[in-house]
Every structure is written in structure tokens, then in C-alpha cells.
C-alpha positions as protocol buffer text, in pm:
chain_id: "A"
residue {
  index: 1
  type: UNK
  ca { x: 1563 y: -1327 z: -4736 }
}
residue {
  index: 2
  type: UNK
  ca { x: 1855 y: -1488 z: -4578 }
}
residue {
  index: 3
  type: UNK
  ca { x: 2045 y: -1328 z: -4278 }
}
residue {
  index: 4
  type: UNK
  ca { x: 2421 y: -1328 z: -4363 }
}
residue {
  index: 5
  type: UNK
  ca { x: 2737 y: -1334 z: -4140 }
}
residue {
  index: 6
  type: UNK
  ca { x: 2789 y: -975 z: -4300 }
}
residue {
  index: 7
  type: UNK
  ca { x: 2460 y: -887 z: -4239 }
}
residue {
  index: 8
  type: UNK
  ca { x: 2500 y: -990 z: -3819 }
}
residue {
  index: 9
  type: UNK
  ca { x: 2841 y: -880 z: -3822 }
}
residue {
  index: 10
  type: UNK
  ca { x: 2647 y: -505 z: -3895 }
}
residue {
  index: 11
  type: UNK
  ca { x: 2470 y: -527 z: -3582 }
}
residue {
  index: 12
  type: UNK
  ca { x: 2801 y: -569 z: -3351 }
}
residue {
  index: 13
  type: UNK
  ca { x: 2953 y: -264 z: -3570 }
}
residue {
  index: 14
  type: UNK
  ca { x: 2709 y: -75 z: -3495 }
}
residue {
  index: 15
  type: UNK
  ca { x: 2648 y: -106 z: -3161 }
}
residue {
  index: 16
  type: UNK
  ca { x: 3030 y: -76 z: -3106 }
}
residue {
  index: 17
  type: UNK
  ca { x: 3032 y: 265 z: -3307 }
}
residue {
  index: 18
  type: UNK
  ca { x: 2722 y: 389 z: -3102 }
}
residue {
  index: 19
  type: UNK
  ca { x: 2939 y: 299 z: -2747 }
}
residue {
  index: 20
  type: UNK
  ca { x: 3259 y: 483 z: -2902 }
}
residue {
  index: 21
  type: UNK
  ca { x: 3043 y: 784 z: -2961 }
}
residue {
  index: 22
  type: UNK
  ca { x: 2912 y: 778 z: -2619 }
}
residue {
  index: 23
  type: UNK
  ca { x: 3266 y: 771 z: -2464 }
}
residue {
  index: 24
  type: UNK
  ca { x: 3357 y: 1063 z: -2655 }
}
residue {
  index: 25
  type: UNK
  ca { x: 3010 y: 1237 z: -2575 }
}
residue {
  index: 26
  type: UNK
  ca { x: 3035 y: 1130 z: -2180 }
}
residue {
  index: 27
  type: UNK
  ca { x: 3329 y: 1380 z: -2197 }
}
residue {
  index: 28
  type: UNK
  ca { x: 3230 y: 1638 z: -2367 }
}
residue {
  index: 29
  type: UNK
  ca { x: 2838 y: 1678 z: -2202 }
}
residue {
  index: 30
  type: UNK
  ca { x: 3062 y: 1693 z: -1892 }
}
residue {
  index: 31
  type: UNK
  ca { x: 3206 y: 2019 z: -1965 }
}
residue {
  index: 32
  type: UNK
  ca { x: 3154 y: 2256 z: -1693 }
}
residue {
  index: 33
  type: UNK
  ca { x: 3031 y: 2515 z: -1924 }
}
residue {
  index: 34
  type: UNK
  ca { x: 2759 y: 2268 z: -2107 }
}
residue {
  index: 35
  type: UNK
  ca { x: 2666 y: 2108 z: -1740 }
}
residue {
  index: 36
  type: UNK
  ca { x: 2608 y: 2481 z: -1661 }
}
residue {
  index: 37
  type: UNK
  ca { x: 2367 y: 2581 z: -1890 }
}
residue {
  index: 38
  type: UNK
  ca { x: 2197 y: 2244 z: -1859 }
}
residue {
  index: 39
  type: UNK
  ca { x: 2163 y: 2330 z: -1489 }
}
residue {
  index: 40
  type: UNK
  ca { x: 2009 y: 2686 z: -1566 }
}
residue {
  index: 41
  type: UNK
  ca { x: 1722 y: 2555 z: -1755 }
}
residue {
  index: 42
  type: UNK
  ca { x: 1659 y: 2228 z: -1493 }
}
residue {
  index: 43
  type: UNK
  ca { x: 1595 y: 2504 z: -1251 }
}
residue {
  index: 44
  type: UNK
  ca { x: 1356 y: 2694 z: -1458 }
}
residue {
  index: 45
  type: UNK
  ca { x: 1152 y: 2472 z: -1536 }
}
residue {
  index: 46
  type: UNK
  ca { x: 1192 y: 2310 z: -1142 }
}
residue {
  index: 47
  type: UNK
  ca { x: 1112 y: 2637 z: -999 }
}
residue {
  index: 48
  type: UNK
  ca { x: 822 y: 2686 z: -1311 }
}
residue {
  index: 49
  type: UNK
  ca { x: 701 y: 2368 z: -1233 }
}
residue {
  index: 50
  type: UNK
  ca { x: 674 y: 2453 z: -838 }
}
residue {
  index: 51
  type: UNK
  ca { x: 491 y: 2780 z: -883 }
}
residue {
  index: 52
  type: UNK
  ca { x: 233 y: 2574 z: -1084 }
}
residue {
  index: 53
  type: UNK
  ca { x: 328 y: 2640 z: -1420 }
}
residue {
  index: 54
  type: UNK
  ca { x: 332 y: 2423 z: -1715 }
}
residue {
  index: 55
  type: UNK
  ca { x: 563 y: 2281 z: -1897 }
}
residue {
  index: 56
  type: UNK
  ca { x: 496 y: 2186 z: -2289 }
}
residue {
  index: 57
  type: UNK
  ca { x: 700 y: 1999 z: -2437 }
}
residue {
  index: 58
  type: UNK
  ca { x: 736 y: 1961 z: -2858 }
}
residue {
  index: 59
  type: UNK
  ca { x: 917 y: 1791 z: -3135 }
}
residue {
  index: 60
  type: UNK
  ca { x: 930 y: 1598 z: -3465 }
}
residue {
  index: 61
  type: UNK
  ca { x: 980 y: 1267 z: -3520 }
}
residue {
  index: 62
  type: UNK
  ca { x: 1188 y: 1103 z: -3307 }
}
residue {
  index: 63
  type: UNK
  ca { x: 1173 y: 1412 z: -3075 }
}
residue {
  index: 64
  type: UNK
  ca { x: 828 y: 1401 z: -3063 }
}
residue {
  index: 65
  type: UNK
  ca { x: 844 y: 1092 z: -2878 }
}
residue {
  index: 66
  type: UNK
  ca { x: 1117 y: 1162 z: -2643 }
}
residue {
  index: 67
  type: UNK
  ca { x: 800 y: 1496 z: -2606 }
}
residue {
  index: 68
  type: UNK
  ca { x: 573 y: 1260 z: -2514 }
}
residue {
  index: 69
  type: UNK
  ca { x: 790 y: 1048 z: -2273 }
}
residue {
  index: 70
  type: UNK
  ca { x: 911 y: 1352 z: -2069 }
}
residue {
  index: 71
  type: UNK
  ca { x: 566 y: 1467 z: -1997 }
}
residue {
  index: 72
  type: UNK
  ca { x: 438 y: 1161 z: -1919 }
}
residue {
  index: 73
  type: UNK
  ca { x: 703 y: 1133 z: -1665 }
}
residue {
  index: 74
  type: UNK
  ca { x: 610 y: 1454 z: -1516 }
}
residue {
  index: 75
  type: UNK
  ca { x: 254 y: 1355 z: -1546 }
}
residue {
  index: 76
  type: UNK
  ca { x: 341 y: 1012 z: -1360 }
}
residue {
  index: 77
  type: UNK
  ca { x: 673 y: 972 z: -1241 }
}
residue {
  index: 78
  type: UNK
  ca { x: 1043 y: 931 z: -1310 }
}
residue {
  index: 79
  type: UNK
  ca { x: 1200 y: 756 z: -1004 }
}
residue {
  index: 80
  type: UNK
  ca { x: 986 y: 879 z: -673 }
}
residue {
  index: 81
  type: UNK
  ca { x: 626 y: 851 z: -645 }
}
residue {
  index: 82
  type: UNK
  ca { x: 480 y: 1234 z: -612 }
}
residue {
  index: 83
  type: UNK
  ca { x: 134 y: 1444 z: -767 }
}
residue {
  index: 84
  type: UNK
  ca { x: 135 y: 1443 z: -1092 }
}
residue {
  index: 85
  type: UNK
  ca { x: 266 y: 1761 z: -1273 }
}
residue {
  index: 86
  type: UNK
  ca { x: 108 y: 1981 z: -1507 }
}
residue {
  index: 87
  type: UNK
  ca { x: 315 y: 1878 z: -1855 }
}
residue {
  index: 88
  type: UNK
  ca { x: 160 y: 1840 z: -2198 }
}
residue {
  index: 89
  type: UNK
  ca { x: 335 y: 1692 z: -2501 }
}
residue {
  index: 90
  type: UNK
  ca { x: 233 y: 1959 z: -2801 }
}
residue {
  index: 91
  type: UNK
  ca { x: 332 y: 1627 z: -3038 }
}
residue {
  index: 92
  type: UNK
  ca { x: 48 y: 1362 z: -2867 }
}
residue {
  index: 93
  type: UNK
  ca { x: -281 y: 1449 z: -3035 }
}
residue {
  index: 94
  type: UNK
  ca { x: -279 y: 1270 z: -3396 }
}
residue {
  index: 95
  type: UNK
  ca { x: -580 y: 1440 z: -3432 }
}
residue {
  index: 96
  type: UNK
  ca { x: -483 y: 1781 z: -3381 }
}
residue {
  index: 97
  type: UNK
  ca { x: -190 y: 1741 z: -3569 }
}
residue {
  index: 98
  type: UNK
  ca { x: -335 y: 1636 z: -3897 }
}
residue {
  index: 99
  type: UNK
  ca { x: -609 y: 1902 z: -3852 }
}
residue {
  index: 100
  type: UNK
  ca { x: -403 y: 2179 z: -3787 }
}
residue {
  index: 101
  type: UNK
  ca { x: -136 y: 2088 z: -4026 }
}
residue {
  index: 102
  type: UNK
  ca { x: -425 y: 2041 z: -4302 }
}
residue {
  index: 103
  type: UNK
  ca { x: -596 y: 2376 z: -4236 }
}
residue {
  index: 104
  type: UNK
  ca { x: -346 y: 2612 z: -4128 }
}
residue {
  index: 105
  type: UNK
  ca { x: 10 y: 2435 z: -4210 }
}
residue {
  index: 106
  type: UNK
  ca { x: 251 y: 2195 z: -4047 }
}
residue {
  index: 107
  type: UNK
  ca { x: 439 y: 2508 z: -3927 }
}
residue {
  index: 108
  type: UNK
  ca { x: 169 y: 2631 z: -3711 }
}
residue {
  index: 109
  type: UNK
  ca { x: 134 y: 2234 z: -3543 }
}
residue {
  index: 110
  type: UNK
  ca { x: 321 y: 2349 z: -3238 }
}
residue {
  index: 111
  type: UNK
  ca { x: 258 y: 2725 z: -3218 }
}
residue {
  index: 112
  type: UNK
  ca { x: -114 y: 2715 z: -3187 }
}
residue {
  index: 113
  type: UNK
  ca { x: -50 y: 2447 z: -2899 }
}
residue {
  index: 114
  type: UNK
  ca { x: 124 y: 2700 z: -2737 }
}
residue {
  index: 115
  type: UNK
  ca { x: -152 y: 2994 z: -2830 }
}
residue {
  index: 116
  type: UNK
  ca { x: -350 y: 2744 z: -2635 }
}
residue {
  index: 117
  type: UNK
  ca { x: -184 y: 2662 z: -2354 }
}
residue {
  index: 118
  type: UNK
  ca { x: 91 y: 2856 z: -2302 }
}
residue {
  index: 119
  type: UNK
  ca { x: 82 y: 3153 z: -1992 }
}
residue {
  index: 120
  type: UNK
  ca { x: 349 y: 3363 z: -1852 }
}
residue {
  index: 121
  type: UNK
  ca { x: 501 y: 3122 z: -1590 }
}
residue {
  index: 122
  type: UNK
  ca { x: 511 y: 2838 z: -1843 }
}
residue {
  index: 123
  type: UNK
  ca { x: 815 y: 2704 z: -1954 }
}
residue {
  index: 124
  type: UNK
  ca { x: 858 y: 2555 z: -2329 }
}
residue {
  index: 125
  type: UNK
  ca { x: 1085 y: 2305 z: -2397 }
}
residue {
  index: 126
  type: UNK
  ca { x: 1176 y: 2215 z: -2787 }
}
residue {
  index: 127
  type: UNK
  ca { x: 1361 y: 1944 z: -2946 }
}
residue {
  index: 128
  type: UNK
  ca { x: 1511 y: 1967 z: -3252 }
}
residue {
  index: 129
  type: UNK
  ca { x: 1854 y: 1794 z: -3355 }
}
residue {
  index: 130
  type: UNK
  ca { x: 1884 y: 2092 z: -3627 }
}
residue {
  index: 131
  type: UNK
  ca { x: 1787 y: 2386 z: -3472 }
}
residue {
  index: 132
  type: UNK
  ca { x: 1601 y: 2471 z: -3773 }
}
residue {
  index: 133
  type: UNK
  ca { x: 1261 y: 2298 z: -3794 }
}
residue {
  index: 134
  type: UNK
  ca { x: 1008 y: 2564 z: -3922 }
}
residue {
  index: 135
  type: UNK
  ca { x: 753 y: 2475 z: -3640 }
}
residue {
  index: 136
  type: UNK
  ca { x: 961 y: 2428 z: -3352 }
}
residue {
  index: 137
  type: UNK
  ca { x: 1085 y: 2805 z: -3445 }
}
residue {
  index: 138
  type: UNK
  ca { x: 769 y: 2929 z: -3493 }
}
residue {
  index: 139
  type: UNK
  ca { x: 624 y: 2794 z: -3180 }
}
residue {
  index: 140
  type: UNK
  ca { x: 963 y: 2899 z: -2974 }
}
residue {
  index: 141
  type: UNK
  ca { x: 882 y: 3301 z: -3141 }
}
residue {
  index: 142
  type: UNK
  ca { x: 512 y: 3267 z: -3013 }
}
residue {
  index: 143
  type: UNK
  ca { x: 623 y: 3145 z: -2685 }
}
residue {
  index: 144
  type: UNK
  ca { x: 807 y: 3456 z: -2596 }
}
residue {
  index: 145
  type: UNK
  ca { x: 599 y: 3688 z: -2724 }
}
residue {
  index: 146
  type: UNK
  ca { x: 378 y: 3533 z: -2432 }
}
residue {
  index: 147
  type: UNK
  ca { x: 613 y: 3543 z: -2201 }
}
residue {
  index: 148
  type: UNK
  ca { x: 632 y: 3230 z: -2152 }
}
residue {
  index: 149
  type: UNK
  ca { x: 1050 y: 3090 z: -2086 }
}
residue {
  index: 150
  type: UNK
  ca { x: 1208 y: 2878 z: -2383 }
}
residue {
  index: 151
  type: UNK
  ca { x: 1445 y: 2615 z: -2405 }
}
residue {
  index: 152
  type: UNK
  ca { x: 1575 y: 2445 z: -2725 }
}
residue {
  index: 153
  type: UNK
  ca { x: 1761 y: 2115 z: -2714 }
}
residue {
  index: 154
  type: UNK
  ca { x: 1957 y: 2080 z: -3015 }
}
residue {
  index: 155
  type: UNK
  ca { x: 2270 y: 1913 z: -3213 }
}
residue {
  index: 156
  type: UNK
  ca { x: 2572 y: 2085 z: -3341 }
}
residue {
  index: 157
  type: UNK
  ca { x: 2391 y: 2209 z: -3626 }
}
residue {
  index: 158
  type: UNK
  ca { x: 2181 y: 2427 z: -3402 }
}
residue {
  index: 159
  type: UNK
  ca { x: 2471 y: 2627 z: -3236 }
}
residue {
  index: 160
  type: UNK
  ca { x: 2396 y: 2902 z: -3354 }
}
residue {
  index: 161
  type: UNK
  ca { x: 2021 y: 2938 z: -3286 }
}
residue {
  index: 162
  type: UNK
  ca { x: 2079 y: 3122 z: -2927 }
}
residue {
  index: 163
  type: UNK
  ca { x: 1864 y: 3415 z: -3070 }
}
residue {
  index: 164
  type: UNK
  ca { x: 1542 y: 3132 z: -3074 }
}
residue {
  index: 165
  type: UNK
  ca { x: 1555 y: 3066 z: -2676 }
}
residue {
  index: 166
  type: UNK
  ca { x: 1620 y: 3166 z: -2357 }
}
residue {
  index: 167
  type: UNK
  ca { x: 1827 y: 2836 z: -2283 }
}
residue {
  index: 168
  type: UNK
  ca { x: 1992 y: 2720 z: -2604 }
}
residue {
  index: 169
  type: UNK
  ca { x: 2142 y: 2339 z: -2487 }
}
residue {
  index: 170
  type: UNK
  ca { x: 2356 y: 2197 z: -2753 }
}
residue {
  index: 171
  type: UNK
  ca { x: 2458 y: 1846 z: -2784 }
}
residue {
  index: 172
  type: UNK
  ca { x: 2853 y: 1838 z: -2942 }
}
residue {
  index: 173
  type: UNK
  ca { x: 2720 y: 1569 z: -3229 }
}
residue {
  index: 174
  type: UNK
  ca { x: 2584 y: 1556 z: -3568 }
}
residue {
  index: 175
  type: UNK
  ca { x: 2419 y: 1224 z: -3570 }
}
residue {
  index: 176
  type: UNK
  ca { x: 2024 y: 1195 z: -3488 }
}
residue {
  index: 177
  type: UNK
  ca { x: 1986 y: 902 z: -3263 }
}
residue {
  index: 178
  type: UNK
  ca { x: 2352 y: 1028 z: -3019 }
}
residue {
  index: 179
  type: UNK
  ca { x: 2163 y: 1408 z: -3000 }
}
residue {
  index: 180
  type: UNK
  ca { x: 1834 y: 1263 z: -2902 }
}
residue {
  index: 181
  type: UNK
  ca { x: 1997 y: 999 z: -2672 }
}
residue {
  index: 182
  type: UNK
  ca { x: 2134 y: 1347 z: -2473 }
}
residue {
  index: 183
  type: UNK
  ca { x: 1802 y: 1520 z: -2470 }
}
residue {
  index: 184
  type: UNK
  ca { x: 1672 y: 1204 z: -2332 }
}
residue {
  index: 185
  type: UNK
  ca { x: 1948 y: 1234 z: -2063 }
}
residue {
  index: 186
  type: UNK
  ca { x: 1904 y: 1579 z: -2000 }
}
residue {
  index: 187
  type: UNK
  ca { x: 1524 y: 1565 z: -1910 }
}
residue {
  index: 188
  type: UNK
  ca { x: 1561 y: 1253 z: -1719 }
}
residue {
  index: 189
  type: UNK
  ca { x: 1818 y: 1429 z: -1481 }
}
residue {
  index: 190
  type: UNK
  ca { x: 1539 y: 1724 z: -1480 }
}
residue {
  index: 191
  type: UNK
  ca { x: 1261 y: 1456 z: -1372 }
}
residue {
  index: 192
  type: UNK
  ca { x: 1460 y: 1281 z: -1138 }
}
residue {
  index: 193
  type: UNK
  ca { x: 1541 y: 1621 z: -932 }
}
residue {
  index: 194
  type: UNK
  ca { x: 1155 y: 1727 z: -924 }
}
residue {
  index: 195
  type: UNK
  ca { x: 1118 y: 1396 z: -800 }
}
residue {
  index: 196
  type: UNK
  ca { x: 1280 y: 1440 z: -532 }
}
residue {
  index: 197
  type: UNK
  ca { x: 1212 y: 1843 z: -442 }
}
residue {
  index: 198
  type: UNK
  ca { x: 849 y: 1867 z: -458 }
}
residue {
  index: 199
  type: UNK
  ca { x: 754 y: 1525 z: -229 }
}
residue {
  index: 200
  type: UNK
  ca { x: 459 y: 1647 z: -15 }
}
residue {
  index: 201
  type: UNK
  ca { x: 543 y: 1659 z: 381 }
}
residue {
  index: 202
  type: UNK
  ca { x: 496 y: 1344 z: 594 }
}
């Protein structure tokens, strides 16, 4: 197969469209009232994470790697060295995905994770550029009924999911990889401030 001029030309379109989005989306993730609620749920899950709770994290797809990435940085470490933090990606075990999705149903792939694991204390933090993804709701019901504090990172679509969580964070996009790009932002900023607030005294 033979690589065209049209073909490279695709690439440059592309990544101009994706920077054109982000100029657009630099604005509007600025908003006072968005930055707000983003705030709320960095502190609950700073202030969960302090009081030694646990943070699990879940997602599909693309999400579910971004799942695995934030708990590893918790885990390890975003930009300052610290202990490591108790965060588990509901999305990393192959194994228990496959099993529980074969016996019981993919719905129940992140909601018996949080049977599990999840305490009162615990925060939950779901990723889903729809809002709508049958386990991420499921697992978001069973969380609560534990007590245990949600937050749902979502896309446009999603807006109107507020009943599903206690923090409902919305990015102002329908396209996949933009959304994800801001959930990726928004639990960096989150890492980066533990970081920094629970370094053990010299």
C-alpha cells in the first residue's frame, strides 16, 4: 500500500482540527462554574484519600486506560515523590473481567469491584464520555448504596446524568478522544495537588 500526499496531508488536518478544538475547550473548561465543580470533587477525593480511603477508579475502553493510569499515579507518583496511595483501577484485571462478564454479565464488571472493595470513606471515580454505559451506572448505583462518594466524568452527552453521582463533571464536547483528553487533565491536576499535600514531615 502506497502512502499518498492525500493520505499525509490527513495527518496535518487532523492534528490541526484536534489543536482548534483544544483552543475552544481551553476556554470553556475554564469557566468558573466548571473549574468549580472540578475543584469540589479534587477535594473529596484529596481529603478521602488523606483519611485513608480508597479511591477506585473505572471505565471502558479508552477510559479504562486513562483508569488504569490515574491509579497508578496515585499508586506511584505524578510529579513529587510521596507513599504510595491506596487506588485500584476496577478496569486492570483481564482476568476478572472476562470471568465476571462471562458468568454474571458485562454490566456487573465494575459493580462487583466495588461490592469488593468499596467502604464508606471511599471515593469512586467513573469515566464515561456518554454518561450512559450500563456498567459504569450500575457500579455508580452500588457505590452509593455503600456510601461510598461518586464522581462521573463525562461528555456533553452525559449532562444530564447528575441523578448518577455526587460530582457530575462534564466536558463541553462530543468527540471521544477531546472528552477523554479532559478527564486526563482533570485527574492529573488531582494527582499533582496530593502530591504536594500529603509529603511526610522532614
Amino acid at each position: 500500500m502506497t502512502t499518498t500526499e492525500a493520505d499525509l496531508a490527513l495527518v496535518t488536518q487532523q492534528l490541526d482540527a484536534g489543536i482548534a478544538a483544544w483552543v475552544r475547550l481551553a476556554q470553556q473548561v475554564g469557566e468558573p462554574r466548571l473549574r468549580s465543580s472540578v475543584d469540589a470533587a479534587g477535594r473529596v477525593v484529596l481529603e478521602a484519600l488523606r483519611a485513608g480511603g480508597t479511591l477506585l477508579v473505572a471505565g471502558n475502553g479508552g477510559s479504562a486506560a486513562i483508569a488504569s493510569h490515574v491509579a497508578a499515579e496515585f499508586l506511584g507518583k505524578c510529579v513529587q515523590d510521596r507513599h504510595p496511595l491506596p487506588a485500584i483501577s476496577l478496569a486492570e484485571s483481564h482476568s476478572s473481567l472476562t470471568a465476571i462478564g462471562n458468568d454474571y454479565g458485562f454490566d456487573q464488571v465494575f459493580l462487583r469491584g466495588v461490592q469488593a472493595f468499596g467502604r464508606p470513606g471511599d471515593v469512586l471515580l467513573a469515566m464515561s464520555t456518554s454518561g450512559t454505559s450500563p456498567n459504569i451506572v450500575a457500579a455508580l448505583g452500588e457505590a452509593r448504596r455503600r456510601g461510598v462518594t461518586t464522581i462521573l466524568m463525562t461528555g456533553a452527552k452525559g449532562a444530564g446524568q447528575g441523578d448518577l453521582a455526587d460530582h457530575l463533571l462534564v466536558v463541553p464536547s462530543e468527540e471521544t478522544p477531546r472528552i477523554q483528553e479532559v478527564h486526563m487533565l482533570w485527574a492529573h491536576a488531582w494527582c499533582e495537588a496530593v502530591d504536594h499535600a500529603v509529603q511526610e514531615p522532614s
